[in-house]
C-alpha positions in Angstrom: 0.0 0.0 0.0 2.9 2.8 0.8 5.0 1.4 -2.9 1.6 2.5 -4.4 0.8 5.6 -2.5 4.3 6.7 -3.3 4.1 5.6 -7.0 1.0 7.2 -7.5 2.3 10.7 -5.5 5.3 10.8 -7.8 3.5 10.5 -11.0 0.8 12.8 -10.2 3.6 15.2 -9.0 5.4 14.6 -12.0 1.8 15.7 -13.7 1.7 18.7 -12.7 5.1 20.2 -13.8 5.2 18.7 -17.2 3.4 16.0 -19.6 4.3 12.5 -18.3 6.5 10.1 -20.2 5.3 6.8 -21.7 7.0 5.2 -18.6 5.2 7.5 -15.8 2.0 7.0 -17.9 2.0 3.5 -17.6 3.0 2.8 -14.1 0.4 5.3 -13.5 -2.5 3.0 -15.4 -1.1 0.3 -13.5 -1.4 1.5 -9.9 -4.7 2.9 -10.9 -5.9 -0.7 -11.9 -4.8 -1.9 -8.6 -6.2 0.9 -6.5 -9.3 -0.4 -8.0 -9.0 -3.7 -7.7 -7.8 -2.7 -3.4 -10.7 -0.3 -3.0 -13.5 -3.0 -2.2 -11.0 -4.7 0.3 -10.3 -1.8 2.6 -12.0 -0.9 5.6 -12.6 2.0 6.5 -10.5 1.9 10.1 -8.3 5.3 10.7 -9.9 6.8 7.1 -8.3 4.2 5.0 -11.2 4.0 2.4 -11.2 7.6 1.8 -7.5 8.1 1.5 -7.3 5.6 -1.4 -10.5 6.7 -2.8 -9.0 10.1 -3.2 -5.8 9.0 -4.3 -7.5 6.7 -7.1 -8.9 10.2 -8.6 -5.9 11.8 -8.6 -4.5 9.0 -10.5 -7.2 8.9 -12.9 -7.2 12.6 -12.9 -3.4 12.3 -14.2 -3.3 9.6 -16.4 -6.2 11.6 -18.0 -4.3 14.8 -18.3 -1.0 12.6 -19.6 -3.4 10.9 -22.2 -4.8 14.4 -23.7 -1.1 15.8 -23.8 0.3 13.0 -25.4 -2.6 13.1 -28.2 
């Protein structure tokens, strides 16, 4: 959970300063597919839920804005 919260804060941090490369574009896809597939599984104990829910949109958020750049 931390390698994809920090994999995920990277790219989107990467994001906002310039398009992302084809590299940072597709580990981003591929932590969003796994925040996804982790969301149903997490409780909601200390905010948990939440967290990840708001770092899935970020990620989608991202990868969105890296797909319309790279177009």
């Amino acid at each position: 959970m931390v390698l994809l919260d920090t994999a995920i804060a990277g790219c989107v941090s990467s994001s906002l300063s310039r398009p992302l490369d084809e590299k940072r574009h597709k580990i981003l896809l591929g932590c969003l597919a796994a925040v996804e597939r982790i969301l149903p599984l997490i409780g909601d104990e200390g905010g948990a839920f939440e967290y990840y829910e708001r770092l899935r949109k970020m990620a989608a958020l991202a990868a969105e804005t890296g797909n319309a750049d790279a177009r």
